[in-house]
C-alpha positions in Angstrom: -3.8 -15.8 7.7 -3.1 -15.6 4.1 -1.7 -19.3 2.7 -0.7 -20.9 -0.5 -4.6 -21.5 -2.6 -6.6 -21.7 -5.8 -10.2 -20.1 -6.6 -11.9 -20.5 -9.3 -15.4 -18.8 -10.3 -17.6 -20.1 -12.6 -20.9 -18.1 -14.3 -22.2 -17.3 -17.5 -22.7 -13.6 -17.7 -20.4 -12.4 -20.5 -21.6 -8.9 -20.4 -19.0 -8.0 -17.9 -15.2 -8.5 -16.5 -15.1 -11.5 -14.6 -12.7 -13.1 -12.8 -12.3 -16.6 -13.5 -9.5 -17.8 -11.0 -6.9 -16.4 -8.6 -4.5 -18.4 -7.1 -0.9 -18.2 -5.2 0.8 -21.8 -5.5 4.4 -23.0 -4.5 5.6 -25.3 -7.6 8.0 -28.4 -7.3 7.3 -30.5 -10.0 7.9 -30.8 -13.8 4.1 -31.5 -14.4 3.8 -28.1 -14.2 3.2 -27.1 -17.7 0.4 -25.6 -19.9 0.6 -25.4 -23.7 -2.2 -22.5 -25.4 -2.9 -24.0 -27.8 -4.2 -27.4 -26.2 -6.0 -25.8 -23.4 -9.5 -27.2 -23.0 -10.5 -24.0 -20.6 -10.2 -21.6 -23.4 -11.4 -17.7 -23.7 -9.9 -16.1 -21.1 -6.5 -13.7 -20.1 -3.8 -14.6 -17.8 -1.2 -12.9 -15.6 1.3 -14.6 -13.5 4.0 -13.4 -11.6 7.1 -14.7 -10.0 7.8 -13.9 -5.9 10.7 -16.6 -5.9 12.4 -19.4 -7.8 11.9 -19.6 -11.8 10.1 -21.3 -14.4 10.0 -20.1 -18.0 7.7 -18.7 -20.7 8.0 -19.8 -24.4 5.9 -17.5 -26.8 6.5 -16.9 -30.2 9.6 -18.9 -30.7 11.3 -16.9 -27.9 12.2 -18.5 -24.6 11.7 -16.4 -21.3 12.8 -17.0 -18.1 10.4 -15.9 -15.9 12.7 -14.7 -12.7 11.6 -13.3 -9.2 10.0 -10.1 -10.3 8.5 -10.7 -13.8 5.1 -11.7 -14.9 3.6 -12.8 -17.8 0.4 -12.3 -19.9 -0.7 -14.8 -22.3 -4.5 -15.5 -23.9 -6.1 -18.7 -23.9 -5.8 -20.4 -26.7 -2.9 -18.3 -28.3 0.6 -19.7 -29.3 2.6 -20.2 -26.0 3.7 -22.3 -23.4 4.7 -21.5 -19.5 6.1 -24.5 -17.2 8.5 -25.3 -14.3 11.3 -27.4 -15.6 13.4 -29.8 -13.5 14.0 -27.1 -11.2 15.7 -27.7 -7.6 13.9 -24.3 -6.2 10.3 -24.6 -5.8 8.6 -21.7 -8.2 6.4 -19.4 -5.9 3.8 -17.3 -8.2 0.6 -15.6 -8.0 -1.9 -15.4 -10.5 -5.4 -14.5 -11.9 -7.4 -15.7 -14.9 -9.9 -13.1 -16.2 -12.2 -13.6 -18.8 -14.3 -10.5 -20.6 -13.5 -8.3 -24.0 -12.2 -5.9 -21.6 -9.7 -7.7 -20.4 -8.6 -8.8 -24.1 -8.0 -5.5 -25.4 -6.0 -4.7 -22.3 -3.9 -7.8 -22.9 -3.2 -6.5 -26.2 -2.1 -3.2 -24.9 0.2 -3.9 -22.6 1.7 -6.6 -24.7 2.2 -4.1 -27.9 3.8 -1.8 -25.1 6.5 -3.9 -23.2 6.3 -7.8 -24.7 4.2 -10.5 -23.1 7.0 -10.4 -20.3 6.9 -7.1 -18.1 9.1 -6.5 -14.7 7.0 -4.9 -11.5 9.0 -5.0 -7.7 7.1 -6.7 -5.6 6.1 -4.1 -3.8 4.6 -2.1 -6.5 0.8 -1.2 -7.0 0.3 -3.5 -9.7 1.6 -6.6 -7.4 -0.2 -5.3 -3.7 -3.7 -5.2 -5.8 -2.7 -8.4 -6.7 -2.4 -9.5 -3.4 -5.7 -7.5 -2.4 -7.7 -9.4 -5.1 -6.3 -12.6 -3.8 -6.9 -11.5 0.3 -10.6 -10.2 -0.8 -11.1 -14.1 -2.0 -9.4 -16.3 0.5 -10.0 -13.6 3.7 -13.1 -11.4 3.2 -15.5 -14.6 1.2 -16.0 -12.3 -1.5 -17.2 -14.1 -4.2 -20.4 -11.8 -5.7 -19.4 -11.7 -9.4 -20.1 -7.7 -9.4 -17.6 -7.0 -6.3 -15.0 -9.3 -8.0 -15.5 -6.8 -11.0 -15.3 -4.0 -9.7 -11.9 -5.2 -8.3 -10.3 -6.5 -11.4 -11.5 -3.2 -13.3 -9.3 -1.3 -10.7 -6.6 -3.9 -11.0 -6.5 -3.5 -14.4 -6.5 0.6 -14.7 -2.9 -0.1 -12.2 -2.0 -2.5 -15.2 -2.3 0.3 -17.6 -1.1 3.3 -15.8 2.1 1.1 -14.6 2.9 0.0 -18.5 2.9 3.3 -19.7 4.9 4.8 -16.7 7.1 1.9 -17.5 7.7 2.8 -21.2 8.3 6.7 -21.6 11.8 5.4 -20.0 12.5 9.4 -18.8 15.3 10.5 -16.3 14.8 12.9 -14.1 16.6 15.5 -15.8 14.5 14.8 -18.6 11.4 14.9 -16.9 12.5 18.3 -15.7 13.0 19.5 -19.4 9.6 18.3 -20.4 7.6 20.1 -17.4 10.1 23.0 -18.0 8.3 23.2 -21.7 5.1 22.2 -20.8 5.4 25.2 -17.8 6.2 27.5 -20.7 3.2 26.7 -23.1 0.9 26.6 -20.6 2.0 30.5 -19.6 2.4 31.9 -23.2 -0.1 29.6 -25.4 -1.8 33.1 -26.6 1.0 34.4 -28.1 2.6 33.2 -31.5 5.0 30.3 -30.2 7.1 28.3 -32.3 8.8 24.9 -31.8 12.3 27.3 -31.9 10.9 29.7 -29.2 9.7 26.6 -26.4 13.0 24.7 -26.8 15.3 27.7 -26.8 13.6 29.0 -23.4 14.1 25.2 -22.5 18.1 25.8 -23.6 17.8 22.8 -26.2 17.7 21.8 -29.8 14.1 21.5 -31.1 15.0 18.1 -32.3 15.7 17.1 -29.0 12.8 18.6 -27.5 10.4 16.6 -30.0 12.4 13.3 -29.3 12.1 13.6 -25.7 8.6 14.7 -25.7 7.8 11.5 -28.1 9.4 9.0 -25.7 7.7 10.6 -22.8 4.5 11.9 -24.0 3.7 9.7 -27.2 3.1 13.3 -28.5 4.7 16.8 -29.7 5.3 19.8 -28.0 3.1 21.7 -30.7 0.3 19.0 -30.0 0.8 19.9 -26.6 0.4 23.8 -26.8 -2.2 22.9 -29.0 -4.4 20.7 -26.7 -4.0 24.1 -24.1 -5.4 26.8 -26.7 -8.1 24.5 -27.6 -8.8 23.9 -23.4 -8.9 27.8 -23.3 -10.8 28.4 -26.2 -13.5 26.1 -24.5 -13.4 28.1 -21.3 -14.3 31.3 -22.6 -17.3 30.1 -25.5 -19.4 28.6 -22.3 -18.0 31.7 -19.4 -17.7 34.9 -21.9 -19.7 37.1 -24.3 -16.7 37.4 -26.5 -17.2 36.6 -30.5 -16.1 34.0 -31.2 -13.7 35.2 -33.9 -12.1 37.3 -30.8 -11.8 34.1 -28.8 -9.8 32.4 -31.4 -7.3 35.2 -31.7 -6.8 35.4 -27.6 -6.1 31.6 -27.9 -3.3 32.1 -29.9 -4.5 30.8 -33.3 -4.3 32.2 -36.2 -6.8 33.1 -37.8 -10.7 32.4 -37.7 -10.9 29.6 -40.3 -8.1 27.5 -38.7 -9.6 28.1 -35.5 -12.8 26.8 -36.3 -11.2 23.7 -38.0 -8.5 22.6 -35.3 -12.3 23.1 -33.1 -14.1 20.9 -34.8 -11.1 18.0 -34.8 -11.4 18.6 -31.2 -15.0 18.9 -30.6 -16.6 17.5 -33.8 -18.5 21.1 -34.2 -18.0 24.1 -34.5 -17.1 27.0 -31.7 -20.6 28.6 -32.3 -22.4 25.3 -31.9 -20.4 23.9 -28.7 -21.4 27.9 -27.3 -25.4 27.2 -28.3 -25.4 23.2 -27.1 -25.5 24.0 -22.9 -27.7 21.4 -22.2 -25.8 18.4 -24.6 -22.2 19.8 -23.6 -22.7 21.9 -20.0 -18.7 21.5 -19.3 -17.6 25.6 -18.4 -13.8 23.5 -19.0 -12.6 20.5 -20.7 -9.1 19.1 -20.3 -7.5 17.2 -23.1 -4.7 16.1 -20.8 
């Protein structure tokens, strides 16, 4: 049975993720507290989330209180402080330090994206593979530094998908809108579209269109439509006979020269070469989704 613990891995192969601790601790006392900028255990990530009680994160001259149902991530050293406080709850968190350039640049993401503090239910993906990390340690004895990996790479991709779910902030009726455009571009990229023509079928203004497609999509519609000719264009160079000039024109562009440069800031070549290079590029379809 799973109980309140702390691990903590120590090797010095910096040529991939490592885990460095994982821990789930119940917290009653005001000693609790670690400053960044004083740690002696330096060059490493951390996330830590709260299952009950409260303590509280100071970063940047902001205070945060760090509630059931929020988690932090800080780097070690770095400019913060997280402690308990004369609290009359215990604080019950679970944690994991992680150590690896990796691991830095996905700290960095996820912080430009929602703020060093983020909100995840307990039962959500990101938390249970928290929870599975933790289980693999204290249950299964898994401590072989490539396993451990492995685990925290997955953990991490959850991180990722999770933060950008959580930022395109899209209702449902919204969401419908966008597929209902997307639908549409996808059907009709060959012929001449125009940003008036996908949001009138859509039954809004283009401005809104764009907007919503920004906030959901970190993109435009006509990027979009343009990532699907491109897609098609690819498809029939490496499946068809067809000149090349001919393939441009049934992918909806305009004409031969823009073709082959919206190709090459796609491809970094041109259509002829991507046709000739079968054994460097042997893809009949690649999706810029």
């Amino acid at each position: 049975m799973l109980k309140p613990a702390v691990y903590g891995f120590r090797n010095d192969d910096t040529s991939i993720l490592t885990l460095d601790s994982i821990g789930w601790q119940m917290i009653n006392t005001p000693d609790y507290s670690f400053i960044g900028e004083e740690r002696p255990d330096c060059g490493h990530v951390i996330f830590q989330y709260t299952m009950s009680g409260q303590g509280y994160l100071e970063y940047e001259q902001q205070r945060f209180p760090l509630t059931k149902g929020t988690g932090f991530l800080v780097k070690v050293p770095s400019s913060h402080k997280y402690f308990y406080g004369d609290q009359k709850e215990p604080w019950e968190i679970i944690w994991l330090n992680l150590r690896g350039e990796e691991a830095n640049r996905i700290w960095d993401y996820v912080i430009a994206m929602e703020g060093p503090v983020i909100q995840r239910d307990s039962d959500s993906s990101l938390i249970q593979g928290l929870w599975k990390l933790m289980r693999m340690v204290a249950e299964e004895k898994v401590t072989d530094k490539y396993q451990l990996s492995l685990g925290v790479y997955e953990w991490m991709l959850t991180l990722v998908q999770s933060s950008r779910e959580m930022t395109k902030d899209v209702s449902a009726s919204t969401s419908t809108l966008i597929q209902t455009a997307k639908k549409y571009m996808r059907d009709h990229f060959a012929d001449p579209l125009t940003l008036d023509m996908i949001s009138e079928h859509c039954g809004i203004n283009k401005h809104y269109l764009c907007r919503l497609f920004q906030r959901s999509e970190q993109s435009s519609p006509l990027a979009y439509l343009r990532d699907r000719r491109v897609e098609a264009a690819i498809a029939l160079l490496r499946t068809t006979d067809l000149p090349v000039q001919d393939i441009g024109q049934t992918c909806g562009f305009d004409s031969p020269s823009y073709f082959g440069k919206i190709f090459r800031q796609y491809m970094h070549m041109t259509p002829k070469e991507y046709r000739m290079k079968k054994l460097e590029f042997p893809y009949d379809a690649i999706y810029l989704e």
